[in-house]
C-alpha positions in Angstrom: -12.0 27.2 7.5 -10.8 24.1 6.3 -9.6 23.6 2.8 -9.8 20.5 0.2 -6.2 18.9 -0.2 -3.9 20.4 -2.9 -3.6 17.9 -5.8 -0.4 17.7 -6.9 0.9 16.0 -10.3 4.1 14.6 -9.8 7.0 15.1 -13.2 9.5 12.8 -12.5 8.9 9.3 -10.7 12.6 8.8 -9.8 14.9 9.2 -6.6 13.9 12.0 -5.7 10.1 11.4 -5.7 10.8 8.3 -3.8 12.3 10.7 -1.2 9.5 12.6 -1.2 6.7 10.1 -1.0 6.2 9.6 2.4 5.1 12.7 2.8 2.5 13.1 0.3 1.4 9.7 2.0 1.2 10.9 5.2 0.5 14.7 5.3 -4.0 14.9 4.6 -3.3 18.4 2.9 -1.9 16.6 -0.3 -3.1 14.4 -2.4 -1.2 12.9 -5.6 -3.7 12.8 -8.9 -1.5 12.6 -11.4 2.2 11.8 -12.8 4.6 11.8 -15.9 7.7 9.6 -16.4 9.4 8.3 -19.6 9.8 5.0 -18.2 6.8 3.0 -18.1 7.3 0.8 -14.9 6.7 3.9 -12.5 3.8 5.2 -14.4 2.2 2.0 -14.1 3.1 1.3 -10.2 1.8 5.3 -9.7 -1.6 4.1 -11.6 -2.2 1.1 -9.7 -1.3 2.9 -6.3 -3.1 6.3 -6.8 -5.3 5.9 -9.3 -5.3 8.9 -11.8 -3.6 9.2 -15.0 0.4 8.7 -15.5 1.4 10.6 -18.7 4.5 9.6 -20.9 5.3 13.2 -21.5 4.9 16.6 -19.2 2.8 18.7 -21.5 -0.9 17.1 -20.4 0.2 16.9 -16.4 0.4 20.4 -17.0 -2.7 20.7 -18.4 -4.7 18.3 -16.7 -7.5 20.5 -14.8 -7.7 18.4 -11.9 -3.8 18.7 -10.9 -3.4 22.4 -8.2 0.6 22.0 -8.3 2.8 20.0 -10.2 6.3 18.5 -8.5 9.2 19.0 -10.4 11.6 16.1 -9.8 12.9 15.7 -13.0 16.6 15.8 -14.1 18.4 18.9 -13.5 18.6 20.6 -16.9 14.9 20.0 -17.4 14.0 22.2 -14.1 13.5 25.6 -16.1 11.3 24.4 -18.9 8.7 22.2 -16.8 8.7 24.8 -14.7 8.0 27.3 -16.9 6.0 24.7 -18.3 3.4 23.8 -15.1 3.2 28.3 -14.7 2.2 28.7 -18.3 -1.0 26.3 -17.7 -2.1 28.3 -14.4 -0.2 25.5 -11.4 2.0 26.4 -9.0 5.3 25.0 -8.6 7.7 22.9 -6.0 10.2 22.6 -7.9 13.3 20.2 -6.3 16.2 21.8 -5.8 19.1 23.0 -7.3 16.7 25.1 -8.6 18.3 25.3 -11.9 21.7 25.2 -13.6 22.4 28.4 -14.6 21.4 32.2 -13.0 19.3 32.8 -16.5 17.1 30.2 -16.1 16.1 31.3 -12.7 15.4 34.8 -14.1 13.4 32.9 -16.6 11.3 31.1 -13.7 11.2 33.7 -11.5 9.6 35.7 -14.6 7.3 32.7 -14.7 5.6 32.7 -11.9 5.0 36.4 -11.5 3.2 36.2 -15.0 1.1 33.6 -13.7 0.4 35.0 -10.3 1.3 31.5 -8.5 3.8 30.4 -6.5 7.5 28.9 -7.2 8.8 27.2 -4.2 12.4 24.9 -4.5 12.9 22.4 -2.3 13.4 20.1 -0.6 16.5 21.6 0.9 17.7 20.9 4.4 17.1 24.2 5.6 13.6 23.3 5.8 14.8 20.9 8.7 12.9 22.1 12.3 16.0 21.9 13.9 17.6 24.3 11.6 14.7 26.4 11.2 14.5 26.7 15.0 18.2 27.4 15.5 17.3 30.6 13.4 14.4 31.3 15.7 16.9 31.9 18.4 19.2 33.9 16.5 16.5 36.0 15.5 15.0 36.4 19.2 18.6 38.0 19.9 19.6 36.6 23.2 22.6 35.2 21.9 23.6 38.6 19.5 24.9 38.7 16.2 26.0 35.5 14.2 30.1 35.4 13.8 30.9 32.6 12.6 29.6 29.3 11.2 31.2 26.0 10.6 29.4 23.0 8.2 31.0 19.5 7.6 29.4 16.7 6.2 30.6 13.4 4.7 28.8 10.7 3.2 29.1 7.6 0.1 27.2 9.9 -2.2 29.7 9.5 -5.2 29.5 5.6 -4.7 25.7 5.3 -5.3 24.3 4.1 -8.6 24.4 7.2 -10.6 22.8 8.1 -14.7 25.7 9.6 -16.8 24.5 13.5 -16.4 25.2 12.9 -12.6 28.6 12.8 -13.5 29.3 15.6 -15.4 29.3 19.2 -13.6 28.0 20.9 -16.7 24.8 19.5 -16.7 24.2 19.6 -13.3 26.5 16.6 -11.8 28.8 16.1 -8.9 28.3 17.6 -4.9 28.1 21.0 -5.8 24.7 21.1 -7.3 23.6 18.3 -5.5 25.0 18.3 -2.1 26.4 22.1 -1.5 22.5 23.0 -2.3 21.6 22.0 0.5 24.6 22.9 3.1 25.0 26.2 1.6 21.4 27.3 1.9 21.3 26.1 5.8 24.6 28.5 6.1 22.6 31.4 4.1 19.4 30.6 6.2 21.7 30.3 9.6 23.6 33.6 8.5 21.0 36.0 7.5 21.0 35.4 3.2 23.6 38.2 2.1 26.5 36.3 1.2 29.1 38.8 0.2 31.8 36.4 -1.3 33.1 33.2 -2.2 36.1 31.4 -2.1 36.6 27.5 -2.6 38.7 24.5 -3.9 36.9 21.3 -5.0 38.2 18.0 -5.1 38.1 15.6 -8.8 39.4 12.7 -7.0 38.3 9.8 -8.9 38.4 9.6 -12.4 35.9 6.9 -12.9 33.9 9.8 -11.9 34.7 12.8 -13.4 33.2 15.3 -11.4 33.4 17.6 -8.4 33.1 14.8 -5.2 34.0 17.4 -2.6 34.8 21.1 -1.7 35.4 23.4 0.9 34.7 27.0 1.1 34.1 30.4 2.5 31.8 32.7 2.7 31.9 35.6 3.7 28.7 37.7 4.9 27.4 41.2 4.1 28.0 42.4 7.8 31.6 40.5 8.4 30.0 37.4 9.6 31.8 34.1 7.9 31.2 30.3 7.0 33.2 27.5 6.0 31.6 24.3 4.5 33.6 21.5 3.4 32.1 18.0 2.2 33.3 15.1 1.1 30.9 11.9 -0.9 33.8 10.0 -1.0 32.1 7.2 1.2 35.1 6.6 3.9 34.2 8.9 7.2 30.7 8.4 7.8 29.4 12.2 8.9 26.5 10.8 10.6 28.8 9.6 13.6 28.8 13.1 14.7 24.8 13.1 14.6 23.9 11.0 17.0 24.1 7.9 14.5 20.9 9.5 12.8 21.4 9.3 8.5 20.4 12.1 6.2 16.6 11.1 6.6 16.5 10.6 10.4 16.8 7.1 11.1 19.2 4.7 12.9 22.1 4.0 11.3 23.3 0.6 11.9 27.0 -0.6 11.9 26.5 -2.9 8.7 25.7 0.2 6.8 29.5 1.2 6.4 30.9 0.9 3.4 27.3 -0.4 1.3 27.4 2.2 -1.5 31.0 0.8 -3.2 29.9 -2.6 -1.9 27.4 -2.2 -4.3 29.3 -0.8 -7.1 31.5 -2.9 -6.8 29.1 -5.9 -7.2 27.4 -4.0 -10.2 30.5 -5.0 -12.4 32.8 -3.2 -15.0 31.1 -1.6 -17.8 27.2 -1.7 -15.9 24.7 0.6 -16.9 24.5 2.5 -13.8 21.1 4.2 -15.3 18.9 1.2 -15.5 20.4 -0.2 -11.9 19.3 3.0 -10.5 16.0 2.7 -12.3 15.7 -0.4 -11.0 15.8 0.3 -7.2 13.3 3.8 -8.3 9.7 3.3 -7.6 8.1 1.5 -9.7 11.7 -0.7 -10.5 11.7 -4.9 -10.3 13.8 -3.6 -7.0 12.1 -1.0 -5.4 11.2 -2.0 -1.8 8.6 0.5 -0.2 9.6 2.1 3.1 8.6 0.3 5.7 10.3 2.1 8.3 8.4 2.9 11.7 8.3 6.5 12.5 11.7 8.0 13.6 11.7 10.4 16.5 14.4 12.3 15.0 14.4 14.9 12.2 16.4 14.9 9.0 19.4 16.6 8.7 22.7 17.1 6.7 25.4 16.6 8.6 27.4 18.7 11.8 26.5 22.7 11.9 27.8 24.9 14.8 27.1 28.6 15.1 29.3 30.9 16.7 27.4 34.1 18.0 28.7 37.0 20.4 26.9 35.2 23.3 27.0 31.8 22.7 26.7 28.9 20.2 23.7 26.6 18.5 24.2 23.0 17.2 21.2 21.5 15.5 20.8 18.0 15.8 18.1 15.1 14.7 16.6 15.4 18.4 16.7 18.9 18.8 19.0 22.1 19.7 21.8 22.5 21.9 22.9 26.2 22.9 25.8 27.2 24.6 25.6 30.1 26.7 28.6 32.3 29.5 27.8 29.7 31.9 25.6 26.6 30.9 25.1 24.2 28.7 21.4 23.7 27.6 19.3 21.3 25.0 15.9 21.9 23.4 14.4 18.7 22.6 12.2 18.5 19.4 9.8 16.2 18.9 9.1 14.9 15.6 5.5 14.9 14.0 5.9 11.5 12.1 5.5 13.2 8.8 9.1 13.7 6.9 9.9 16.7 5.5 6.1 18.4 6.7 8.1 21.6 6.7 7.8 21.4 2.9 4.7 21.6 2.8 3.7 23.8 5.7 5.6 26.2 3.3 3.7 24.9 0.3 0.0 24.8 1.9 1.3 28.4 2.9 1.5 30.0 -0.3 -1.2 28.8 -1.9 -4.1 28.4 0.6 -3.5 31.5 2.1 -1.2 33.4 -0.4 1.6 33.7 2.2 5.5 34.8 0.5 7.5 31.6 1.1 11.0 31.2 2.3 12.2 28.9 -0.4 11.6 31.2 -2.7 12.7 31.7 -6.9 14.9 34.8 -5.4 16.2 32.6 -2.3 17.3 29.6 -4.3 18.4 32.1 -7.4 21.0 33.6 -4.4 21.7 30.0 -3.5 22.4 29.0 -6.8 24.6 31.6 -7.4 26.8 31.0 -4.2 27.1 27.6 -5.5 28.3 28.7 -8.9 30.7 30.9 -7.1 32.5 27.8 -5.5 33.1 26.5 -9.2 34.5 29.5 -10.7 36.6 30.1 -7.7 38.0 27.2 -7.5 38.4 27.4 -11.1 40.3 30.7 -11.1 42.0 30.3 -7.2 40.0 33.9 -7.0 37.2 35.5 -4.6 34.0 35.2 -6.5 31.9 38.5 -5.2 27.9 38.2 -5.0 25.7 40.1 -6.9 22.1 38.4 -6.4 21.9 37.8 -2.6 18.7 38.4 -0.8 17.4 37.9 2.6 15.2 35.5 4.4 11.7 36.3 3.9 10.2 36.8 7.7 
């Protein structure tokens, strides 16, 4: 039977929703009806382009009638309350990730959504990428046994890029550990089996223009003996995309002029810039945002190099596909892209609501997440192993 599109109202118009875009472009199974920003550029672009209502303030997207579930891509700290928000008025939620700030305020979501009876679903993550969520296929079809060992490395300009003064300070969400080690660490959970048993890591405050966490390295340590290390660095001098095929974060071709463009453009911004309004600038809706106009890549989005050691061989996701390494060969498992970024998303999504299926990305999965992230910060605050309290496994 097929089902009307989900209409989605979309709270927060900025970098993330660009992000996003594409795929509620492409994908027929979502439509965008409705919007709220506090800047009145983007809610004027989002009018002209979709046609419904842009709202200066969340409270009437979350009541408008007409809007099925409202995208949370607003700032960090306001994750919990519009969340909380959208489920008090009967939506369900995608709520961008890091889920929240602080292990309370996912308790408080959590809470939420059961008292609404809808669903809370974080993302995007990169462990919705196909490649990643195929590489778990194979570990759970058992041909290559148990998981031993897994090893994540990614480095990109992500402390160079235009950045609103909240991005820079840890307490309110800021630096790579919220925003970066969200994603790696949920591919390790995913890739690993969830139950993280400890944590220990040492970040890196490297620049004090910016005066936050702009790279770690860690190790976790699973339930069953299993481990992980994950070490980035947004530092902007090795480019991490060399070791994926030349692919960036979102899947297309990276070319060699590319180097070095984040502090290129800091740089050019000037002493004493507002950082904010550049960035809101370049937004949708800004006097600089340029619409994508790229064609379709054949490769999938990614976060930089993964390899995972099990009893009988090894998996390395890439943006073309999978390479396993077995006793005696050497084999690779193209696949193909859809054309539709990020469709994973809302496979999940479409999921949960149409047919009331338990999603992966879950409140309790990213809660776990969350928490593993938090764990880096007080370790490598203390110099201690952070044990786990809230882990969970992947919901089949």
């Amino acid at each position: 039977m097929k089902h009307a599109a989900l209409r989605v109202g979309v709270a927060g118009l900025g970098r993330a929703f660009t992000f996003m875009l594409p795929t509620f472009l492409r994908d027929p199974r979502l439509r965008l009806v409705a919007a709220t920003d506090p800047l009145p550029a983007p809610r004027a672009r989002f009018t002209a382009d979709f046609g419904g209502p842009a709202y200066e303030t969340i409270e009437p997207l979350c009541a408008d009638p007409n809007v099925d579930v409202v995208y949370i891509a607003t700032p960090h700290g306001f994750h919990a309350d519009h969340a909380c928000l959208a489920l008090a008025h009967g939506k369900h939620v995608l709520v961008e990730k890091p889920m929240a700030c602080r292990l309370p305020e996912c308790d408080t979501m959590i809470a939420a959504a059961q008292a609404a009876g809808r669903h809370l679903i974080v993302g995007h993550s990169h462990s919705f990428d196909r490649p990643i969520a195929r590489a778990r296929e194979i570990i759970d079809g058992g041909d290559f046994g148990a998981v031993r060992m897994i090893n994540a490395l990614y480095c990109t300009d992500f402390m160079y890029r235009a950045r609103r003064p909240e991005e820079l300070r840890t307490e309110d969400g800021g630096g790579v550990i919220f925003n970066q080690a969200a994603h790696q660490i949920d591919i390790v959970r995913l890739l690993g089996g969830g139950l993280v048993r400890s944590v220990r890591a040492t970040t890196g405050v490297w620049d004090p223009a910016r005066p936050t966490e702009g790279a770690y390295s860690a190790l976790l340590t699973f339930g069953n003996g299993s481990f992980a290390t994950a070490a980035y660095s947004g530092y902007g001098h090795y480019d991490g995309d060399e070791l994926m095929e030349n692919f960036d974060e979102m899947g297309r071709p990276k070319h060699p002029g590319d180097y070095g463009g984040a502090r290129r453009r800091l740089a050019e911004f000037g002493a004493g810039v507002d950082e904010a309004s550049v960035k809101a600038t370049r937004n949708y809706g800004g006097s600089a945002y340029v619409p994508s106009t790229d064609t379709v890549s054949t490769a999938h989005q990614h976060f930089g190099f993964v390899l995972v050691c099990c009893e009988r061989g090894d998996l390395r996701p890439t943006p073309t596909g999978i390479f396993t390494y077995g006793d005696r060969e050497r084999r690779f498992e193209p696949i193909p892209s859809t054309g539709i970024p990020r469709i994973e998303v809302v496979d999940e999504l479409y999921r949960a609501v149409v047919d009331d299926v338990a999603p992966l990305h879950s409140g309790a999965w990213a809660k776990a997440t969350l928490e593993a992230c938090l764990a880096m910060l007080d370790s490598a605050r203390t110099g201690r192993d952070i044990e786990l309290r809230h882990q969970c496994l992947p919901q089949a």
